[in-house]
N, C-alpha and C positions, 0 to 999 in steps of 0.2 A: 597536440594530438587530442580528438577530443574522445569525449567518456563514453562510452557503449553500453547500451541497454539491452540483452539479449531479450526482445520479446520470442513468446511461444511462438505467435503467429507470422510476424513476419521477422522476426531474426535479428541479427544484432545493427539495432538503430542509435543516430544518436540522442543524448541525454534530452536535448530542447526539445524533440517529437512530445515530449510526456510533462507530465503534472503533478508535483506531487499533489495530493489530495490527505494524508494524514495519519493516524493509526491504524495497525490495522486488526490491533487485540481489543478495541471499544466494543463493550456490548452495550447497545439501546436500551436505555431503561422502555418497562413495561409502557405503552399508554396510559395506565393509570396510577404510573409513582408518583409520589409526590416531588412539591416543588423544590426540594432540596436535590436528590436526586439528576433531576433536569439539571439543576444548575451547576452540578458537580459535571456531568455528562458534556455542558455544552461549554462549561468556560476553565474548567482545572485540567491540565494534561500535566504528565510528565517529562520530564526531558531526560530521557533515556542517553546511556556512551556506550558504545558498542554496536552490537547487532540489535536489530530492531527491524520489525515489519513495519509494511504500509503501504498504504492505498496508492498507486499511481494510473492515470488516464492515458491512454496512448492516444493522446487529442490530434496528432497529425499523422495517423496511423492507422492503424484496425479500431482504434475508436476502444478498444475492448480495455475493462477494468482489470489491475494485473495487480498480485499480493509481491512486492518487491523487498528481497532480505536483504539489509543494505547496514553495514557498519555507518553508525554518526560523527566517528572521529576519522575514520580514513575512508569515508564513502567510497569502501570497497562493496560491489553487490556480489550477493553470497546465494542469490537464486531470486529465481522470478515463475510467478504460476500466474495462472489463469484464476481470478478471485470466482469469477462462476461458478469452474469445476470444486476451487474449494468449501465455496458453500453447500457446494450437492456432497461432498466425502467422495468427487472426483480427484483420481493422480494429479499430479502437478503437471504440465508439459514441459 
């Protein structure tokens, strides 16, 4: 059976349509941090167990960026939004 994505916009796809793309609690350092910063930003992550956000592309789909809650040990998904809306302090769909 395979894994189901409930996207907002077109509905429960499956998992291959999408991408992951990576966290999705990183804040950008400013343009003008310094080089530590940057470096921390672009090559340290965490490896989080449990629930965890992140960025996924619905690249064979609505195309559209989606904030996906997704357990890392039993890649159960726990909700999925539209990252758009959540940048504007839009509801989730």
């Amino acid at each position: 059976m395979a894994s189901l994505i409930s996207c907002p916009h077109c509905g429960a796809r499956p998992k291959e349509e999408f991408s992951i793309r990576g966290d999705a609690n990183l804040a950008r350092p400013a343009p003008d941090a310094g080089a530590d910063a940057w470096f921390d930003y672009v090559y340290l992550r965490d490896n989080p167990r449990g629930r965890h956000s992140e960025y996924w592309h619905h690249s064979s789909g609505c195309r559209r960026w989606l904030i996906v809650e997704r357990d890392t040990v039993t890649h159960a998904v726990h909700g999925v939004r539209d990252a758009a809306l959540s940048k504007l302090g839009g509801e989730p769909a």
